[in-house]
C-alpha positions as CSV (number, residue, x, y, z in Angstrom):
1,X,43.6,146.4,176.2
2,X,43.1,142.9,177.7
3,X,45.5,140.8,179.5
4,X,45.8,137.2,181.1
5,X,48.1,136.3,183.8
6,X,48.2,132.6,185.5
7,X,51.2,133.2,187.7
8,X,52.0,133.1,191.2
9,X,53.1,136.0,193.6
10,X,55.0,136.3,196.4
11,X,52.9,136.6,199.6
12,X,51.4,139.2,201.4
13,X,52.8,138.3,204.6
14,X,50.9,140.6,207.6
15,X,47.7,141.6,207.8
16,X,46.1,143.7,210.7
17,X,44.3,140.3,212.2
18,X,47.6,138.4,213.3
19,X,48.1,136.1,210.4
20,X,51.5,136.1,209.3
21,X,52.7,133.4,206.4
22,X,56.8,134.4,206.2
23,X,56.8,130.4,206.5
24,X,55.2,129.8,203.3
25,X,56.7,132.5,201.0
26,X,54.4,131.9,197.9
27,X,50.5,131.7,197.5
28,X,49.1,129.2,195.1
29,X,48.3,131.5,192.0
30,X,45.0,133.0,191.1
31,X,44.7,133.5,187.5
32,X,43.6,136.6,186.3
33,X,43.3,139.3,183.8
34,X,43.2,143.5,182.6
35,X,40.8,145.0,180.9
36,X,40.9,148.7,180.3
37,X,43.6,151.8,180.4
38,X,46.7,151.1,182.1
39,X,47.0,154.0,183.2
40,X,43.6,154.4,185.1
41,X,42.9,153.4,188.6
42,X,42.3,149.9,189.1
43,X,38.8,148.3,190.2
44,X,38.7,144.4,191.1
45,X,35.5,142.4,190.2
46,X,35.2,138.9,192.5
47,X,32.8,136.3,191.5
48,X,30.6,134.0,193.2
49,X,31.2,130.6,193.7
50,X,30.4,128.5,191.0
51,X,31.2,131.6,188.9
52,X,33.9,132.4,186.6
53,X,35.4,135.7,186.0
54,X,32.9,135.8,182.3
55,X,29.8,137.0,185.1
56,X,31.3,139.9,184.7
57,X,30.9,140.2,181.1
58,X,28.3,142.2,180.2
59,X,29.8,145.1,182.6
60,X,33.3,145.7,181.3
61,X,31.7,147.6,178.1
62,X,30.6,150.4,181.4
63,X,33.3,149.8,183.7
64,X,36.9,149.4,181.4
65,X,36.4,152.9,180.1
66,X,37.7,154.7,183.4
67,X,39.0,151.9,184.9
68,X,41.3,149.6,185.0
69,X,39.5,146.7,185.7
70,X,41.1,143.4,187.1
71,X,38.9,139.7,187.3
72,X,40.3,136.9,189.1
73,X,38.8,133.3,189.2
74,X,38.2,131.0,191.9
75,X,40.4,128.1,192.4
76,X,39.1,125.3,190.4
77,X,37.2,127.8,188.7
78,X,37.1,128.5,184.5
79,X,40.2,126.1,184.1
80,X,42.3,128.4,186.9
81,X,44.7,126.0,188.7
82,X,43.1,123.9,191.2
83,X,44.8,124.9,194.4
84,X,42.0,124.5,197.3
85,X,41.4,127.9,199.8
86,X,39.6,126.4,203.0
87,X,39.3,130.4,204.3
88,X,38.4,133.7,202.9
89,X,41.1,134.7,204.3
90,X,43.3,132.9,202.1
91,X,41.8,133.9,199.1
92,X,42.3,137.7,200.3
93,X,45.8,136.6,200.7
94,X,46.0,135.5,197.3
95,X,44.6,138.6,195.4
96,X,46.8,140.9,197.6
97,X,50.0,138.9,196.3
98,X,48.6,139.7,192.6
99,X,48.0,143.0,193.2
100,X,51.7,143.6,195.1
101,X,52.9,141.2,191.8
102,X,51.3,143.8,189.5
103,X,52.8,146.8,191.5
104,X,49.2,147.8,192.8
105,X,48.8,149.8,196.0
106,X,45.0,151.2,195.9
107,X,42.3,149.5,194.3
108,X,38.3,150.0,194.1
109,X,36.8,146.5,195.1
110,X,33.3,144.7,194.0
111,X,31.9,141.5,194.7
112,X,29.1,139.2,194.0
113,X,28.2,136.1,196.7
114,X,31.7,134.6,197.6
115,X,33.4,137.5,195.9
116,X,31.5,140.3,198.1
117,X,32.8,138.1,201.1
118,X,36.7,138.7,199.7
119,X,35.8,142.2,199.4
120,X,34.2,142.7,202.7
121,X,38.0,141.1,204.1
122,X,39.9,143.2,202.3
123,X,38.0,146.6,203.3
124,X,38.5,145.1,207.3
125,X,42.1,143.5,206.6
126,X,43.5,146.5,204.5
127,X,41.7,149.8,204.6
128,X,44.6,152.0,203.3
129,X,44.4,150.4,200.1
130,X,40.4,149.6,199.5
131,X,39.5,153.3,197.9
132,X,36.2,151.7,197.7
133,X,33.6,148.8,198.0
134,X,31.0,147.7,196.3
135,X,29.0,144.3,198.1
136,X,26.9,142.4,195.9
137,X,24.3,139.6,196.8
138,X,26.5,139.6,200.0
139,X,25.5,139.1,204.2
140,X,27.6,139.5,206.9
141,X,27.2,136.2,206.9
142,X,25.8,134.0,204.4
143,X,22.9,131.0,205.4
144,X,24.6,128.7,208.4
145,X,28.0,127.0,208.8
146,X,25.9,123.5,208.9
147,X,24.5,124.2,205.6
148,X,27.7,125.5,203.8
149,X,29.1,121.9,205.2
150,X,26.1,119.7,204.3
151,X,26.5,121.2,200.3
152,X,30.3,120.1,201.0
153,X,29.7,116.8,201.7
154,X,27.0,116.4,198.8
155,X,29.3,117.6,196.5
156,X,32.2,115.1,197.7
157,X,29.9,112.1,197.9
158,X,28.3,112.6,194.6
159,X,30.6,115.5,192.5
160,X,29.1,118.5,191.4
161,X,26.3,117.3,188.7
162,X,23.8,117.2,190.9
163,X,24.6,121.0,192.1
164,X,25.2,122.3,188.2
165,X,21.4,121.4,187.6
166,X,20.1,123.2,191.2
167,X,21.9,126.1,190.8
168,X,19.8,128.2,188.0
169,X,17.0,127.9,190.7
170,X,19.8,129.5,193.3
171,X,20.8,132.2,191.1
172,X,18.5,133.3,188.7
173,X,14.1,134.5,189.1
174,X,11.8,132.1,187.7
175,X,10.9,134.7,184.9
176,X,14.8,135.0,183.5
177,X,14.6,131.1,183.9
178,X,11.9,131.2,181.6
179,X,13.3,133.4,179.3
180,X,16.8,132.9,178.8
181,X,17.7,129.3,178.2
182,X,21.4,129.7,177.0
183,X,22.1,132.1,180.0
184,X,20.8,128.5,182.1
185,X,22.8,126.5,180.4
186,X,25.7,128.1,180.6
187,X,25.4,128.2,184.6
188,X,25.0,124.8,184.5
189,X,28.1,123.8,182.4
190,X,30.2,126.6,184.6
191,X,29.6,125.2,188.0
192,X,30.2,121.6,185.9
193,X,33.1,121.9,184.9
194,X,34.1,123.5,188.2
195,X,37.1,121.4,190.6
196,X,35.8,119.1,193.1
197,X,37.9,119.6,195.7
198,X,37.9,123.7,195.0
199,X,34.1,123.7,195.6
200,X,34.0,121.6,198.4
201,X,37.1,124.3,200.0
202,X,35.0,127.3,199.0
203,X,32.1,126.0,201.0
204,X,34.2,125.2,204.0
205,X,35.5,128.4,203.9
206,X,31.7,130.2,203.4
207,X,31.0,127.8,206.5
208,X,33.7,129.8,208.8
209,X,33.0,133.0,207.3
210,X,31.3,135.6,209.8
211,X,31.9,139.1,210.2
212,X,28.8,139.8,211.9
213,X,30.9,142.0,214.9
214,X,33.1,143.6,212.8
215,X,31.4,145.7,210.1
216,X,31.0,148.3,212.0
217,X,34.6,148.2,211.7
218,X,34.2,148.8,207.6
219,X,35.8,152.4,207.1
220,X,35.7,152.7,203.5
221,X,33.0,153.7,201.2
222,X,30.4,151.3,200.6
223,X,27.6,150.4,198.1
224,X,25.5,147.3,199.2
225,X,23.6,146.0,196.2
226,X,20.5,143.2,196.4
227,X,18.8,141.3,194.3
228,X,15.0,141.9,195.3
229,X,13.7,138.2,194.9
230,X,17.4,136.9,196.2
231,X,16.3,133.6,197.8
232,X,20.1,133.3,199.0
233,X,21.0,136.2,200.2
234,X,17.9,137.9,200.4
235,X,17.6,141.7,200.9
236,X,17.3,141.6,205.0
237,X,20.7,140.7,204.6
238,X,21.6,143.4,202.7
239,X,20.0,145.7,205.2
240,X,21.9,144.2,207.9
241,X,24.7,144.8,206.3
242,X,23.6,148.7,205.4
243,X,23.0,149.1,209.7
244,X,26.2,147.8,210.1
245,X,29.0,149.8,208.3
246,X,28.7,153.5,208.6
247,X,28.0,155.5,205.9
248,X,27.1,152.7,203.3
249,X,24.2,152.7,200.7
250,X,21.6,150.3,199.7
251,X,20.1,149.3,196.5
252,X,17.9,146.4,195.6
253,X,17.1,145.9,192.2
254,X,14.0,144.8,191.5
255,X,12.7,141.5,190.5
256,X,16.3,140.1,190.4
257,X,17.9,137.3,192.2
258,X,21.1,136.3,193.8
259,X,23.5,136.5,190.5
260,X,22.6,140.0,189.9
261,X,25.1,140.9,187.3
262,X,24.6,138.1,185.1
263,X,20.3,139.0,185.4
264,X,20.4,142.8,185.3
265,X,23.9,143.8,184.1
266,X,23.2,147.4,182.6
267,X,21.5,147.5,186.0
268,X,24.1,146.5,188.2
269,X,26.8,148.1,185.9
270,X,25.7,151.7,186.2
271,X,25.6,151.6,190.2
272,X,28.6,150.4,190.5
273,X,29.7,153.1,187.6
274,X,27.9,155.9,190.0
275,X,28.9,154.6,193.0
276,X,33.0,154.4,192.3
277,X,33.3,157.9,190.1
278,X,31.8,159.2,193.0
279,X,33.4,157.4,196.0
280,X,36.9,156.7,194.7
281,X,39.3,159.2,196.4
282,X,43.1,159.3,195.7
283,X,45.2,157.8,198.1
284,X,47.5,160.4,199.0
285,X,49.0,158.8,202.0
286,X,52.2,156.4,201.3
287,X,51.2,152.4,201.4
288,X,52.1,150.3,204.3
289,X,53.7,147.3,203.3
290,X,53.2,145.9,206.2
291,X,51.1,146.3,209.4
292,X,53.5,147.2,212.2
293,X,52.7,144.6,215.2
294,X,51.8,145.8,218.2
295,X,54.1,146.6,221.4
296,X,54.3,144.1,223.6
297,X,52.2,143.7,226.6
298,X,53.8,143.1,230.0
299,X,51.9,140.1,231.3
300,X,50.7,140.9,235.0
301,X,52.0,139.0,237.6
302,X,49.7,136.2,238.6
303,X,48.3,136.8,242.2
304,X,49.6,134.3,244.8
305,X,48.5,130.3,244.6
306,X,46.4,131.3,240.9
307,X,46.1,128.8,238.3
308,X,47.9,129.4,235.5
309,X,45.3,130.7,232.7
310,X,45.0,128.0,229.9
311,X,42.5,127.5,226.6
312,X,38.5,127.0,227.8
313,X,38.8,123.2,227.0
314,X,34.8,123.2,226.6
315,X,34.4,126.2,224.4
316,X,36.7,124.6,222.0
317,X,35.2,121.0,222.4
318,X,31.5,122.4,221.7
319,X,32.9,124.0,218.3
320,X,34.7,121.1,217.1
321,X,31.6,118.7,217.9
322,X,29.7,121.1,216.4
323,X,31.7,121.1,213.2
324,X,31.8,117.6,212.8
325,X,28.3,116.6,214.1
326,X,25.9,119.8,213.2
327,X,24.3,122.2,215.1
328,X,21.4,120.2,215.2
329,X,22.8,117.2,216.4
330,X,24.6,119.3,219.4
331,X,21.5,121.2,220.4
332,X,19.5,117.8,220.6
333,X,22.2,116.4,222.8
334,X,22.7,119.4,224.9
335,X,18.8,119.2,225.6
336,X,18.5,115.5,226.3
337,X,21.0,116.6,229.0
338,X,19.5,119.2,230.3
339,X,17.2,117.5,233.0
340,X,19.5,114.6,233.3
341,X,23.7,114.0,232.4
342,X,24.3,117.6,231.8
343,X,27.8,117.1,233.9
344,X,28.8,113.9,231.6
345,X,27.9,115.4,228.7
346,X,30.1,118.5,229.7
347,X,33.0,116.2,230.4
348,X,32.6,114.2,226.9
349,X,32.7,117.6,225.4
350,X,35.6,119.2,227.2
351,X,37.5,115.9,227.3
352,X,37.2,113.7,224.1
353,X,36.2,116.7,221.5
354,X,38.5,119.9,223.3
355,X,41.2,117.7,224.5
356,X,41.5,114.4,222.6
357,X,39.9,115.7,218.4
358,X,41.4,119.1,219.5
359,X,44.7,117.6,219.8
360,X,47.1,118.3,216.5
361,X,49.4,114.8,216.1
362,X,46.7,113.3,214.3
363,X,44.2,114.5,211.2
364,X,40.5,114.7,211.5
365,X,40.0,111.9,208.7
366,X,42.2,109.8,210.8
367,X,40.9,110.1,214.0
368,X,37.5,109.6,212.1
369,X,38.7,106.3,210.5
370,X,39.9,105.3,214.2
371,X,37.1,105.8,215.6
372,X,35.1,104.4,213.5
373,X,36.6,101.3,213.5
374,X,37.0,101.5,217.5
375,X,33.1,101.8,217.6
376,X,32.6,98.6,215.5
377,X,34.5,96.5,217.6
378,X,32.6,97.8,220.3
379,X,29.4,97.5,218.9
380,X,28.3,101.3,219.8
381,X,26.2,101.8,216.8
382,X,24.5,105.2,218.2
383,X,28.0,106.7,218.6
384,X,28.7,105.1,215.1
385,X,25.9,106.9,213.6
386,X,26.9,109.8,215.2
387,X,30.7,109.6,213.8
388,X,29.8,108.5,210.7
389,X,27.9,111.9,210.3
390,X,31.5,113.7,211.3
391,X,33.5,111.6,209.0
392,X,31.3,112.8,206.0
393,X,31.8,116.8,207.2
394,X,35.5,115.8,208.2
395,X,36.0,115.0,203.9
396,X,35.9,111.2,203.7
397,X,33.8,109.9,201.0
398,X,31.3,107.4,201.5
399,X,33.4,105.2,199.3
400,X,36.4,105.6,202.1
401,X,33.7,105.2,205.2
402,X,32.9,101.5,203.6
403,X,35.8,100.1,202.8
404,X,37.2,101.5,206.6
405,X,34.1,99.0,207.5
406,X,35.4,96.1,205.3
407,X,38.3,96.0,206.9
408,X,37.3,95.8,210.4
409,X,35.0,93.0,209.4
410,X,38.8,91.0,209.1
411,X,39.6,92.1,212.5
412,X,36.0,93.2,214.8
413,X,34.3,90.5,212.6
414,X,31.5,90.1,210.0
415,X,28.7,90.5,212.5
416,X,30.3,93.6,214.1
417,X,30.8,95.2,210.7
418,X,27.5,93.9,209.0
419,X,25.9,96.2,211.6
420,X,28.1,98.8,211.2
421,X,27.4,98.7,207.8
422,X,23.9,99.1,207.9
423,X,24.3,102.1,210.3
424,X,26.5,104.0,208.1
425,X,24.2,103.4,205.5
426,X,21.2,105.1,206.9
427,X,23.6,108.4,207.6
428,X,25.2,108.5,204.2
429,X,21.6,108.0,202.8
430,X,20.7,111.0,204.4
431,X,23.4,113.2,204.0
432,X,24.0,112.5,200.3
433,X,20.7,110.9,198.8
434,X,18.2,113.6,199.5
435,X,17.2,116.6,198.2
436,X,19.9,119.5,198.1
C-alpha cells in the first residue's frame, strides 16, 4: 500500500547533544509517504539535495516487500512546503517528529548525499532507535564549508537555473550521460523546480556539517556504499568513513557516480536488501522518549585573585570572519601578518568579528548593510571589498548590496558611492559570474 502525509508533528524535544526545542513545540512539516506492509519494520530512504523522494524509485519494487519503507522530501523539494533547515540537525529533528507522529520507535535508515548526512545524525543523536544504517555517496564531511557557501550565494544571486544544467555532470558518469537522456532531463527539471531559499539553507547546513571526530562514536550497523567514479564524494571518502565507525562495510560500485541509486538501482537496491535482512535486529529494549540530562556538576571553586573563565573572544572571531569572508581570504590575511601586524590583526579579529559581529542585538545582513555603508562614507574600498564578499555569504542579494550603495550616494555622496559601486562590482562579478 502507498500513502502520502504533508502534515506537521510535534517535536522531538531532546536529543543526546544538548539541543532542546520545548520553546518551539512544532517542526515545520516534512512531507512524506508508506510504501509497503504495515505491519513490517520500517526502513527510511533520505535523498540528496536537489533530489526528490522519486530517486528512490526504481528500489521500492526490492525494498517494499519486507519493509515498510518511508521517503521524505527536502524542504523546497518535489512541491514539499518550503520551510528552510539551516542545519542537519534540524532536518533530523523533523523526521524524528514524523516518525514519533506515525507512532514509530525503531527504524532501519539509508541515505544518499544530504540524506546519508541525516542518517549519519540520527545513528550519533539516537542509537536506540537506528536498528540500522546504510550511508550512500556520503563523507564525514562533504567538500569544504567555503564551497557549500560559494554554491549558496550563486544560487541566491542568480536562482537555481544555472545549477539544474551543472548538476547531471555532479551526479551522473559521462557514459549514463550519454545514454540516458530522459534520466538527464529529469535531474535537471527536479533541482529546477526546487525552492530557492530551501537550497540555499541545505547548503548552509552541508557547510556546518562535520562529524569527522565523532564516527567512531557510530554504534549501529553500518553499510557505506560509493559510487566508483563519484567526483563528489569520491570513494576515499567512503573509506574514511569505513576507518571510522567500527564494524562497518564498504562497497563501491563500479563505474557509478555520486547519485548511485538513480545510476545503478538494482545495484544499489540489493545491498541495501542484503545489508538490512542481515543487520536489522529487534529492539527489545523499551524506547527512551527522552534523553535523561546529565547530573549536575558542582563548579570548583575558583582559586584566589582568578579571572573568571569567559568565551575565547578570538576563537569565535576567526570562525565568524571565516564564515563571512572564506578560508582563503582569512589564511591570506593571517599570512600578510605573520612577519608584520600579527598583534593588530589578532585584536581586529577578537574585537570587531568575536565581540562586535558576534554580538546578538543585531542580524548579520544588517550589520552587513551598516557596514557597508560606514565603509563608503569612509572611502575604505579594500575593507569594502572585503565586506561586500561577507554580505554575499551573509544572504543579501546583489540586487540588495546596490541599492544599499544608492542610498548612501544621498547621504556619503555620488563620488563616495560611484567608487563603492565599482568595488562591489568586481566582487559580485566574481562570486556570481563565473564558472560554478
Amino acid at each position: 500500500m502507498s500513502e502520502t502525509t504533508d502534515q506537521a508533528a510535534p517535536a522531538y524535544d531532546t536529543f543526546s547533544d544538548g539541543y532542546d526545542d520545548r520553546d518551539d513545540l512544532l517542526q515545520p512539516p516534512l512531507q512524506y509517504r508508506f510504501d509497503g506492509p504495515d505491519d513490517a519494520p520500517v526502513l527510511v530512504l533520505g535523498p540528496a539535495l536537489g533530489a526528490t523522494w522519486h530517486m528512490w524509485d526504481r528500489q521500492l519494487p526490492l525494498l517494499s516487500g519486507d519493509w515498510r519503507v518511508l521517503r521524505y522530501e527536502l524542504p523546497g523539494h518535489g512541491g514539499a512546503p518550503a520551510d528552510p533547515a539551516y542545519s542537519v540537525d534540524d532536518l533530523a529533528r523533523r523526521l524524528l517528529a514524523v516518525l514519533d507522529d506515525e507512532g514509530i520507535d525503531g527504524f532501519g535508515y539509508a541515505g544518499c548525499g544530504l540524506g546519508a548526512a541525516i542518517g549519519a545524525r540520527l545513528a550519533l543523536l539516537r542509537p536506540d532507535r537506528v536498528a540500522a544504517l546504510a550511508l550512500v555517496s556520503a563523507a564525514a564531511r562533504y567538500a569544504t564549508a567555503d564551497a557549500w557557501r560559494q554554491r549558496g550565494v550563486l544560487v541566491r544571486a542568480n536562482g537555481l537555473d544555472r545549477t539544474a544544467l551543472a548538476t547531471p555532470e555532479r551526479w551522473f558518469t559521462e557514459a549514463f550521460l550519454a545514454t540516458q537522456p530522459a534520466i538527464t532531463e529529469w535531474a535537471v527539471q527536479m533541482v529546477r523546480s526546487t525552492d530557492t531559499a530551501c537550497y540555499v539553507a541545505a547548503c548552509e547546513a552541508l557547510a556546518a556539517f562535520d562529524i569527522r571526530e565523532a564516527v567512531g562514536e557510530i554504534t549501529v550497523p553500518t553499510l557505506v556504499v560509493a559510487g566508483a567514479d563519484d567526483s563528489e564524494t569520491p570513494p576515499a571518502d567512503a573509506r574514511l568513513l569505513v576507518a571510522g565507525i567500527p564494524d562497518a562495510r564498504l562497497a563501491v560500485v563500479p563505474a557509478t557516480g555520486h547519485l548511485a541509486p538513480v545510476e545503478e538501482p538494482a545495484a544499489v537496491g540489493d545491498l541495501l536488501a542484503r545489508h538490512f535482512r542481515a543487520a536489522w535486529t529487534d529492539h527489545t529494549q523499551a524506547p527512551v522518549p527522552f534523553a535523561p540530562a546529565p547530573p549536575p556538576v558542582t563548579p570548583r571553586a575558583a582559586a584566589p585573585g582568578a579571572a573568571a573563565a569567559g568565551p575565547d573572544r578570538y576563537a569565535e572571531g576567526l570562525r565568524i570572519r571565516r564564515e563571512l569572508t572564506g578560508d582563503a581570504a582569512v589564511t591570506e590575511a593571517l599570512a600578510r601578518a605573520e612577519d608584520f601586524g600579527a598583534d593588530f590583526d589578532a585584536f581586529a579579529t577578537r574585537y570587531a568579528w568575536g565581540e562586535v559581529w558576534g554580538r546578538p542585538g543585531l542580524d548579520r545582513r544588517t550589520r552587513s548593510l551598516l557596514t557597508l555603508t560606514a565603509l563608503t562614507a569612509l572611502g575604505q574600498l579594500g575593507e569594502l571589498a572585503e565586506h561586500t564578499r561577507a554580505a554575499l555569504r551573509n544572504g543579501l542579494t546583489p540586487a540588495e548590496i546596490e541599492e544599499t550603495l544608492l542610498h548612501t550616494a544621498v547621504y556619503c555622496g555620488l563620488p563616495a558611492a560611484r567608487a563603492a559601486i565599482d568595488t562591489a562590482r568586481t566582487v559580485v562579478q566574481e562570486l556570481t559570474g563565473g564558472k560554478e
